[in-house]
C-alpha positions as a Markdown table, in Angstrom:
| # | Residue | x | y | z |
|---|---|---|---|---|
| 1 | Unk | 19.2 | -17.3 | 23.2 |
| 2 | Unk | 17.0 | -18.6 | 20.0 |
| 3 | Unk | 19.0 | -20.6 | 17.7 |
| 4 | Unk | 18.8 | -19.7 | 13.8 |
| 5 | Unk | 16.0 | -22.1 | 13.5 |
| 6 | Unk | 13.9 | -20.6 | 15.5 |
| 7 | Unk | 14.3 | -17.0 | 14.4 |
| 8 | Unk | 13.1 | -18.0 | 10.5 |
| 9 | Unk | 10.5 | -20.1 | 12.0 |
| 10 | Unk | 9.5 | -17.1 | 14.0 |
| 11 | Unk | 10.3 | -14.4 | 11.7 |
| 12 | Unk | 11.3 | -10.8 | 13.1 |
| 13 | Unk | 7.3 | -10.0 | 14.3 |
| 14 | Unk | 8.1 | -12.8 | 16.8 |
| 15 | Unk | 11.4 | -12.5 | 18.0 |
| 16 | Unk | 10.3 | -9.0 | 19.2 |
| 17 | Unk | 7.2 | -10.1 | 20.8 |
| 18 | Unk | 4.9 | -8.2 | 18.3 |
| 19 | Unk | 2.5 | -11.2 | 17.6 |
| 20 | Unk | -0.3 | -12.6 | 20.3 |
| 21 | Unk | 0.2 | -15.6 | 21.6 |
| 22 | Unk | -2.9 | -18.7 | 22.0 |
| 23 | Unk | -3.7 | -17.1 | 25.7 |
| 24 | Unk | -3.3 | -13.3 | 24.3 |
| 25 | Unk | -6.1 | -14.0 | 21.4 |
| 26 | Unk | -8.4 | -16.0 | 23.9 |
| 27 | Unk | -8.4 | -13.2 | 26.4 |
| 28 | Unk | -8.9 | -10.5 | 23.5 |
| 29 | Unk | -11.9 | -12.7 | 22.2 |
| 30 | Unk | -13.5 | -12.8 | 25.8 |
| 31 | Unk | -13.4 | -9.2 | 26.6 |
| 32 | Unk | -14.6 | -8.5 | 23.4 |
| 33 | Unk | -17.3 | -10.6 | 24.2 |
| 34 | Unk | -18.2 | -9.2 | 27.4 |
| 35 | Unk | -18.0 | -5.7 | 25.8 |
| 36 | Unk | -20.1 | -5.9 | 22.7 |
| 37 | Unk | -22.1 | -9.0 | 23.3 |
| 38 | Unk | -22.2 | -11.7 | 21.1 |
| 39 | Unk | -25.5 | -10.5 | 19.2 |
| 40 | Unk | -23.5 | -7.1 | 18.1 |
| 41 | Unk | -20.1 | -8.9 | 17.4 |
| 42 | Unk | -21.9 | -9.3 | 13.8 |
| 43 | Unk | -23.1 | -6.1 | 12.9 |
| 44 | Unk | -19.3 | -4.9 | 14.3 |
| 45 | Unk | -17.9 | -7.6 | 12.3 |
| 46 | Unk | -20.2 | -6.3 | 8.8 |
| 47 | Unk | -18.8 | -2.4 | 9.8 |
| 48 | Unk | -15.0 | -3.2 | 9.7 |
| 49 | Unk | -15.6 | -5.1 | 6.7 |
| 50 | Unk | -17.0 | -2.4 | 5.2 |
| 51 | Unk | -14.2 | 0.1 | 6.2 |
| 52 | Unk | -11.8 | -2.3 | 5.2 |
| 53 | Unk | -13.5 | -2.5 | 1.9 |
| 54 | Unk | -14.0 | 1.2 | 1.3 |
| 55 | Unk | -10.1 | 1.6 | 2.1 |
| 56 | Unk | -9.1 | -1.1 | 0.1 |
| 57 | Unk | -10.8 | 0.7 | -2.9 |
| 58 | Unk | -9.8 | 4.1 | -2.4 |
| 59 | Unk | -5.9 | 2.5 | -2.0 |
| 60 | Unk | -6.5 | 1.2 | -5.1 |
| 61 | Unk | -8.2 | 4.6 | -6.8 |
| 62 | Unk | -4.9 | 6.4 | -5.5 |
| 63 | Unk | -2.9 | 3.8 | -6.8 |
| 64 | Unk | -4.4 | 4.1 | -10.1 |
| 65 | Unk | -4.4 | 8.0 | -10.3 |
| 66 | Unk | -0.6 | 7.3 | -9.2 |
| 67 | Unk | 0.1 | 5.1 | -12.4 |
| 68 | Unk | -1.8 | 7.8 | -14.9 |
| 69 | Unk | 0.0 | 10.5 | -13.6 |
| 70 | Unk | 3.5 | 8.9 | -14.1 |
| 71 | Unk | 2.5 | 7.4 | -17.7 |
| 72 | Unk | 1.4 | 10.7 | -18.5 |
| 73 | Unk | 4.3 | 12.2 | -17.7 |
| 74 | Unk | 6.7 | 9.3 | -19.1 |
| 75 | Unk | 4.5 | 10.4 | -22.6 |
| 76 | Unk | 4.8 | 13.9 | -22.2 |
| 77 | Unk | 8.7 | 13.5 | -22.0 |
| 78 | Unk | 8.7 | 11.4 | -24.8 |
| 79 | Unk | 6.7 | 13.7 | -26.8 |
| 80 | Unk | 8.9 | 16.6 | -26.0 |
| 81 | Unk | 12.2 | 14.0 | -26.9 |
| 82 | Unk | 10.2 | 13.4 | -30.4 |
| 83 | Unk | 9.3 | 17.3 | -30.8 |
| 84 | Unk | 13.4 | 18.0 | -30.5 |
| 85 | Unk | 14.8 | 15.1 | -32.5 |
| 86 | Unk | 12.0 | 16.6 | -35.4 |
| 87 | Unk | 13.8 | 20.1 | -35.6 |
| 88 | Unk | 16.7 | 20.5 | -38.4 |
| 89 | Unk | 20.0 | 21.1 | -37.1 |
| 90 | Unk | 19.4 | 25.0 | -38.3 |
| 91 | Unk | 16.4 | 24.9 | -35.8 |
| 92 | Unk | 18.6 | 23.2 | -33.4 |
| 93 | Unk | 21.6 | 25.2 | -33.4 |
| 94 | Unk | 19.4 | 28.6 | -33.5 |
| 95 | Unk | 17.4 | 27.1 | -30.0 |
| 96 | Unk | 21.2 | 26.7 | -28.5 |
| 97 | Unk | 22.3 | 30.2 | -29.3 |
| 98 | Unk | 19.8 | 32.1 | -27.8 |
């Protein structure tokens, strides 16, 4: 059983085993190694930080459209609430009636 100590030391990613451990990572790294070679481990290295990259940025473009899109509309409500408060209360009471 892990005592309270352990568990915020560990956070929830290791009490349910989710995180490699020193032998896990040494045996990815090897077989990745034996796979690729180390003379293409830096070219693969320069292509996922590239994808990375390109994700990052087109997170952040989304993001950004995101934001417009809600100020826009935050505005466009605003300008409609300052369109109404405008009218007289002959303009008003004639909208309500029909």
């Amino acid at each position: 059983m892990l005592s309270l100590a352990n568990e915020s030391q560990m956070g929830l990613a290791g009490i349910f085993g989710l995180l490699p451990g020193h032998w896990e990572v040494i045996i990815i790294v090897v077989a990745v190694l034996l796979l690729f070679g180390g003379r293409r481990l830096p070219e693969l290295a320069r292509g996922l930080a590239r994808g990375l990259r390109t994700f990052r940025d087109e997170m952040k473009g989304i993001k950004t459209d995101v934001e417009e899109a809600v100020k826009g509309d935050e505005q466009a409500e605003g300008d409609k609430q300052a369109e109404g408060d405008k009218q007289s209360p002959q303009e008003k009471s004639d909208d309500d009636s029909s």
